[in-house]
C-alpha positions as CSV (number, residue, x, y, z in Angstrom):
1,X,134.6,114.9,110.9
2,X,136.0,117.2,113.6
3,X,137.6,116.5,116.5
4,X,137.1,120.0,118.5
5,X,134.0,120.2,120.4
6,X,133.0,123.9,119.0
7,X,133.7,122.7,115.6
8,X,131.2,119.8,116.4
9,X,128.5,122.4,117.0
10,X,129.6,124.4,114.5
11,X,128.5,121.3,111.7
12,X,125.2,120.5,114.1
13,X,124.3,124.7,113.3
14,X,125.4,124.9,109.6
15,X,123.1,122.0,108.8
16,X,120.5,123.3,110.8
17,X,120.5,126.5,109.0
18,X,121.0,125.2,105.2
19,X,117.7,123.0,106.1
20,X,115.7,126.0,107.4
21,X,117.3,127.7,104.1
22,X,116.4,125.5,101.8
23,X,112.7,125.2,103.1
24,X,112.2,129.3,102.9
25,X,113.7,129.5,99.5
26,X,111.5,126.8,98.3
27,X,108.5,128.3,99.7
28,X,109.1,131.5,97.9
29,X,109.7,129.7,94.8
30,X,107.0,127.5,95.0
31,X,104.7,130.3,96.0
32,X,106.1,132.3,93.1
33,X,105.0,130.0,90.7
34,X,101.4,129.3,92.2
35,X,101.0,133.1,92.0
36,X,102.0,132.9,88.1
37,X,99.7,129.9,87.2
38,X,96.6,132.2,88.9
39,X,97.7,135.2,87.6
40,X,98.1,133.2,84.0
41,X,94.7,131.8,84.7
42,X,92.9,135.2,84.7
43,X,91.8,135.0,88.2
44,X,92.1,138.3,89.8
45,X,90.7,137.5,93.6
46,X,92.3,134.3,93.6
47,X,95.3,136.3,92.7
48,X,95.3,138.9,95.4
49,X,94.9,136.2,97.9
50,X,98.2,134.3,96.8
51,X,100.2,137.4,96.5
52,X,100.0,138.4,99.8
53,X,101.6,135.0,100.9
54,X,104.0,135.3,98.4
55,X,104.8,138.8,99.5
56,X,105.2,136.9,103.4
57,X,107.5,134.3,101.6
58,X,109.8,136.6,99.8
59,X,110.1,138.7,103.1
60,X,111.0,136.3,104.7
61,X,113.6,135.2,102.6
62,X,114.9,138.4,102.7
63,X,115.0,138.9,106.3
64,X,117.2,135.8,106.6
65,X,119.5,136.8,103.9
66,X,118.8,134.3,101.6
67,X,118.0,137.2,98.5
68,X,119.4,140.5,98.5
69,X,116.7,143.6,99.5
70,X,116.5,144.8,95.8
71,X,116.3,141.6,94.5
72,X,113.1,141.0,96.9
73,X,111.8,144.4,95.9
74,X,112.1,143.7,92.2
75,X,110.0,140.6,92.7
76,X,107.8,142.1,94.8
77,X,106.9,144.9,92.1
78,X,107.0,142.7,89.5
79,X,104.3,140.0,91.0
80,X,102.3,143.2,92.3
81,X,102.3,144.9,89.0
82,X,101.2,141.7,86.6
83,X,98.3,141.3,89.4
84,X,97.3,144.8,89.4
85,X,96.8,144.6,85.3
86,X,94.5,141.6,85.6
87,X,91.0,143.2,85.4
């Protein structure tokens, strides 16, 4: 445990931050896989309403630095692309 008071806040931030991490990257994940299990299903307006959150989520997640910019484009073309084949 620290002794300096700035090194004290220091541990209150950081654990902050890793909890508000943890909650955005599992909100992308878990609206990731939602999106896959509609889009798997065959349910195309269904589908279009789920990506657009997911789309939010990965944005977000991006914005915070939690996944690189390409890597959030690459999933965001990906997701886009499987839902735009669905007919």
């Amino acid at each position: 445990m620290p002794n300096i008071k700035s090194a004290k806040k220091r541990v209150l931030t950081s654990a902050r931050k890793c909890n508000e991490n943890t909650l955005v990257d599992s909100r992308m994940k878990n609206s990731i896989k939602k999106l896959e299990r509609t889009i798997k299903e065959g349910n195309k307006e269904e589908s279009e309403k789920v990506l657009n959150v997911t789309l939010r989520n990965i944005d977000k997640a991006e914005n915070i630095g939690l996944i690189h910019k390409k890597n959030a484009a690459r999933k965001k073309s990906r997701l886009t692309k499987s839902v735009n084949a669905l007919k």
